[in-house]
C-alpha positions in Angstrom: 31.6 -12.4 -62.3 29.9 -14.9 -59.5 31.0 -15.1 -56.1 30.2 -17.3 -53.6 30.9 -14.8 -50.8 27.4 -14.5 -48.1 26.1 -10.5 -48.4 24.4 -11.5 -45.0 28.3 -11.7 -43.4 29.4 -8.8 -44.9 26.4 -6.6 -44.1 26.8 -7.7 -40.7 30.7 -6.9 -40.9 30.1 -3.3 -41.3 26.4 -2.4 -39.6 27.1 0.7 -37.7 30.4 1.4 -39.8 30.9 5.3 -39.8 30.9 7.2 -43.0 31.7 10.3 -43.4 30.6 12.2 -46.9 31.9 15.6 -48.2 31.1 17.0 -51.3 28.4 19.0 -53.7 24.9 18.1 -52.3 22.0 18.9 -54.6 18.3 18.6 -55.0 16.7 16.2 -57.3 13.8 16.9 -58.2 11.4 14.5 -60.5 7.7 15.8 -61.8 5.3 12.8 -63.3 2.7 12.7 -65.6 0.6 11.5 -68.5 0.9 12.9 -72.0 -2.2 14.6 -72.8 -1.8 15.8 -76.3 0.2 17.7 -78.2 0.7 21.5 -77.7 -0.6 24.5 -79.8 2.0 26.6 -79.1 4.6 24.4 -80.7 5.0 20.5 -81.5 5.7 19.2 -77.8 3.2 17.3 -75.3 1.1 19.0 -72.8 1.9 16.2 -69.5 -1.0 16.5 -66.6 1.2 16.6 -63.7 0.4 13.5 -61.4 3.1 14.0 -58.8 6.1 15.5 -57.6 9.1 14.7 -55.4 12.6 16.1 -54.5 15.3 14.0 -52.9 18.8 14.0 -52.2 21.6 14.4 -54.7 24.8 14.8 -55.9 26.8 13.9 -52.5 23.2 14.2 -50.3 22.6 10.9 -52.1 25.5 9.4 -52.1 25.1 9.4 -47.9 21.6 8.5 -48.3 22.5 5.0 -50.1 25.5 4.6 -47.3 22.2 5.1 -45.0 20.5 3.2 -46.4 22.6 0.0 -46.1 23.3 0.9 -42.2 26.2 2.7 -41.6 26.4 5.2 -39.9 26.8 8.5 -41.9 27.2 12.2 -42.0 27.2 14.5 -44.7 29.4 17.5 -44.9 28.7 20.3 -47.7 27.2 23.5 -48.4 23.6 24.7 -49.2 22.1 28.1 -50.4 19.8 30.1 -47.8 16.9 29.9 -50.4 13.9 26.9 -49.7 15.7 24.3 -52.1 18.1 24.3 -50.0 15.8 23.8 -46.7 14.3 21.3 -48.9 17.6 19.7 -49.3 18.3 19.1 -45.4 14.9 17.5 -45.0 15.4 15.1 -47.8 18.8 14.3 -45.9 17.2 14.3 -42.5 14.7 11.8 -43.9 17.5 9.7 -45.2 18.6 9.2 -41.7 22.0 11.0 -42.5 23.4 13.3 -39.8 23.4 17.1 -41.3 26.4 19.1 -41.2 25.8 21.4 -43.9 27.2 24.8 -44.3 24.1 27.5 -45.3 26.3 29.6 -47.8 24.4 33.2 -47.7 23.6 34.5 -51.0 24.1 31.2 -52.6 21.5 29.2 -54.8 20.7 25.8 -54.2 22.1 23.4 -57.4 18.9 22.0 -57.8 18.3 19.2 -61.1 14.2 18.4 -62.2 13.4 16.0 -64.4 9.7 16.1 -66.0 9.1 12.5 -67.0 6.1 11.2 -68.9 5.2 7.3 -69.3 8.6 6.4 -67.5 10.4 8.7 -70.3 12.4 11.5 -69.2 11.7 14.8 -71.4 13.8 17.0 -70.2 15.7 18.1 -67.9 16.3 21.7 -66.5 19.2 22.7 -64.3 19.4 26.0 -61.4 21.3 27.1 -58.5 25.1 28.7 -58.3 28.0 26.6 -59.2 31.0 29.3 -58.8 32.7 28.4 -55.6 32.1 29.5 -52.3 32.5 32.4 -50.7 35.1 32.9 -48.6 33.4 32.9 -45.2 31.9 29.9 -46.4 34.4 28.1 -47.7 36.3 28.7 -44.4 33.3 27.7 -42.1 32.9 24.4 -44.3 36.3 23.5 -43.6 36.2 23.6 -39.9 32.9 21.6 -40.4 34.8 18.6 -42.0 37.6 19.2 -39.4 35.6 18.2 -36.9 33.8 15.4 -38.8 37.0 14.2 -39.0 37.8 14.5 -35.4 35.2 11.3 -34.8 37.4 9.2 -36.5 34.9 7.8 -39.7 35.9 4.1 -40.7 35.8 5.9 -43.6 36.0 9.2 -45.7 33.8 9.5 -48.8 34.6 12.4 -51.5 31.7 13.5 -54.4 32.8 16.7 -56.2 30.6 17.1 -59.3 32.2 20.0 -60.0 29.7 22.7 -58.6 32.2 24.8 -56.1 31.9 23.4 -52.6 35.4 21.6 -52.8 37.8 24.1 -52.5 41.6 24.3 -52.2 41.3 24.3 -48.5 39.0 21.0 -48.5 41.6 19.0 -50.4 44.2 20.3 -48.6 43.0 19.3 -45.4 42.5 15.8 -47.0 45.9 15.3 -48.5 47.4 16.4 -44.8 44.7 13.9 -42.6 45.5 11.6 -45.0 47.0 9.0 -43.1 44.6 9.0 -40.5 41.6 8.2 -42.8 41.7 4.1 -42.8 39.5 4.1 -46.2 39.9 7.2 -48.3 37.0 7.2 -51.6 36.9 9.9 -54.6 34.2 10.0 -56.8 34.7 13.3 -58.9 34.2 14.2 -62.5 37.7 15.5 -62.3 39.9 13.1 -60.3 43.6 15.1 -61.4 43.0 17.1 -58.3 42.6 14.3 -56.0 45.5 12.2 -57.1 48.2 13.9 -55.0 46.1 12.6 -51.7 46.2 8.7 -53.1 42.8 7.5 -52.7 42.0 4.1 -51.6 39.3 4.2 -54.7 38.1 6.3 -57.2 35.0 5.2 -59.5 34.9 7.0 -62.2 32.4 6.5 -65.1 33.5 5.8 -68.5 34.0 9.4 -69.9 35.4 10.9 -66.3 38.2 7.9 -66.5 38.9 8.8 -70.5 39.1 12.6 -69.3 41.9 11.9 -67.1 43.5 10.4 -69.8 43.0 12.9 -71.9 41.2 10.8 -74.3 37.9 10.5 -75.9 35.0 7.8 -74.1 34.9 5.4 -77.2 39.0 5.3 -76.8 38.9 4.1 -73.6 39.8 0.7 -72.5 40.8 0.0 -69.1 42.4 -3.3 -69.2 44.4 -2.1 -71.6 44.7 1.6 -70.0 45.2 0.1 -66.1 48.8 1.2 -65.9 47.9 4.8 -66.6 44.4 5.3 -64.6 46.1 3.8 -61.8 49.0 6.6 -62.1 46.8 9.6 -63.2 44.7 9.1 -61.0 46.9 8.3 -57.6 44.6 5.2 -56.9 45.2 2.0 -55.2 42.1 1.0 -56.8 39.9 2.1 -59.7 36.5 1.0 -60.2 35.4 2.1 -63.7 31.5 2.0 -63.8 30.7 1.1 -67.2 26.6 1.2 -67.1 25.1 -1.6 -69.1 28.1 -2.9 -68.9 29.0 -3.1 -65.3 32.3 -2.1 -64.5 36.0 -3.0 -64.6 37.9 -2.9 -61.2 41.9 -1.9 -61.7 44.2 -2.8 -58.8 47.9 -1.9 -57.4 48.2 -5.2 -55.9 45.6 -7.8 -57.2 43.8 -9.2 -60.7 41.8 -7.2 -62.6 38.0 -7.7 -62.1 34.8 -7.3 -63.8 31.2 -7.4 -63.4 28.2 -7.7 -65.3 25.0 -5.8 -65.0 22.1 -7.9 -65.1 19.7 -7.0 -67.6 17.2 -4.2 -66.4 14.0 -2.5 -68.0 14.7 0.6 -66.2 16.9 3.2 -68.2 16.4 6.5 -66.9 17.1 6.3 -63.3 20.1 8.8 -62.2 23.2 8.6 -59.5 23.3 4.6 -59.6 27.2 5.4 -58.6 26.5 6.8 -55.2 25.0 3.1 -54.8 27.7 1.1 -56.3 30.5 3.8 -54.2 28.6 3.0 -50.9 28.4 -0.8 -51.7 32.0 -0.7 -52.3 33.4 1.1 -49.8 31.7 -1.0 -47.2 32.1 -4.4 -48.6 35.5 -3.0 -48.1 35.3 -2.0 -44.4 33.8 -5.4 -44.0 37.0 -7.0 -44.8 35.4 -8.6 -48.5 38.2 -9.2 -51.1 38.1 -6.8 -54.2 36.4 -9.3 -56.3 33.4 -9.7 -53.2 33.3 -5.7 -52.7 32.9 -5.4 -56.6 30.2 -8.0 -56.7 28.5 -6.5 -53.6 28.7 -2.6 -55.2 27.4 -3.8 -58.8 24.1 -5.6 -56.8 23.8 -2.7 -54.9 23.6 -0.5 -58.0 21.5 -3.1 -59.9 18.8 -2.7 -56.8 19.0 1.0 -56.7 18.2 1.5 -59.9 14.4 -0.5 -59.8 12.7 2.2 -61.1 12.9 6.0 -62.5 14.0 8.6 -60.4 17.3 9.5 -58.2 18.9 6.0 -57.2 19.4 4.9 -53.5 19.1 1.5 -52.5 15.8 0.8 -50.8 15.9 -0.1 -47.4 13.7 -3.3 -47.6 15.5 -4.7 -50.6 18.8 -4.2 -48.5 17.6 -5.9 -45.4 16.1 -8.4 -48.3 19.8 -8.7 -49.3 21.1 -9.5 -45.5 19.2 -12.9 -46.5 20.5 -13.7 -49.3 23.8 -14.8 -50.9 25.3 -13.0 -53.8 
């Protein structure tokens, strides 16, 4: 879809907007290189490393692309008391996010590395604890986001991929601050749990919408499907990200939308929804219609994905955007 909306307005409209981000923060870590030549030890390439880098993800990078487009934001979570996870809070400390992070003793970091040769990812291996916290954890985390909440965020940002930081005691918290959160966002790979607190949004991607449906991806269609992923899912809004495709905004209360995704040589970049959810959210806190907020998330998500690796919008091509109209 086009809009004539000005991002410059609506960037301006939420500058220093406060966010506040609780979920499963991981590492991301991404190793470059050149094939050399083939093995001897078995039919794969031998890749001479040329660099390495770890950034935020999972949640982590969620806040970073909220950073990123200047609001405000802190990040509420748990890490393991191992060096990924020291690595972890320095990645968000460099993203200018403000760290409230729970050190969960005994725990492993989730951390995700990608090994990618000629802008090809090859493979990618997974490590870190995903059973959920311990109880002295889980009970200090809670206080944390208690008193993130006691600052009174424009807004209240939810990313549970699933790997045991969101416990009962998070969500119930949620569902009972509920209506003192102006903007309340879900982004989980399972959004049944959340529905009972009604989020303001969810974005799910194609599968997670089908999956709480109970359906298949290739079944899914959500113009046809609206009436049920708005009532599975508790949602006045759901923004279904649809990659390639761009995504298909479902509404309570206004006409459907869609957007396209402009055409894009990149293929292998990874957490493009933490951009689009932080575009989103604050093109809604700026007071942009859902058609606007939808435009603004999808160019947001479009710019973070400019090359391979973990996406976050760079800061320079969103100051770039302040000038421009969408």
């Amino acid at each position: 879809m086009q809009t004539s909306g000005n991002f410059a307005a609506l960037a301006e409209g939420w500058r220093d907007a406060s966010v506040l981000v609780i979920g499963d923060a991981l590492l991301d870590g991404w190793l470059r290189g050149r094939p050399a030549r083939l093995s001897r030890e078995a039919p794969v390439p031998v890749i001479t490393l040329d660099s390495t880098r770890e950034v935020c993800g999972g949640a982590a990078n969620t806040a970073a692309n909220f950073a990123a487009l200047g609001a405000r934001t802190t990040l509420v979570g748990a890490v393991g008391d191992d060096d990924a996870g020291a690595r972890l809070r320095t990645c968000v400390w460099d993203a200018g996010v403000a760290d409230r992070l729970v050190t969960a003793i005994g725990r492993r970091t989730v951390t995700k590395r990608r090994v990618v040769a000629d802008g090809y990812v090859l493979v990618r291996f997974d490590d870190g604890d995903t059973v959920a916290l311990s109880p002295i954890a889980a009970e200090t985390l809670v206080r944390r986001l208690d008193e993130a909440l006691g600052t009174e965020p424009d807004a209240v940002v939810v990313c549970d991929h699933g790997i045991g930081t969101l416990g009962p005691g998070v969500r119930a918290l949620l569902t009972a601050r509920r209506l003192d959160l102006p903007l309340f966002a879900v982004d989980a790979h399972d959004l049944a749990p959340w529905a009972s607190a009604g989020p303001d949004l969810v974005t799910p991607n194609r599968a997670e919408a089908a999956r709480v449906l109970g359906k298949e991806a290739q079944d899914l269609d959500p113009q046809r499907d609206r009436g049920q992923l708005l009532r599975h899912t508790g949602a006045a809004v759901v923004a279904v990200t649809l990659d390639v495709e761009g995504s298909a905004v479902l509404s309570l209360d206004a006409e459907n939308v869609t957007t396209a995704a402009p055409p894009s040589p990149v293929a292998h970049a990874a957490g493009a929804g933490g951009a689009y959810l932080a575009g989103f959210v604050l093109g809604r806190l700026a007071g942009a219609e859902l058609a606007e907020a939808a435009a603004v998330a999808q160019r947001c998500a479009s710019m973070a994905i400019r090359g391979v690796g973990t996406a976050v919008v760079p800061e320079q091509l969103a100051s770039a955007m302040t000038k421009t109209s969408l």
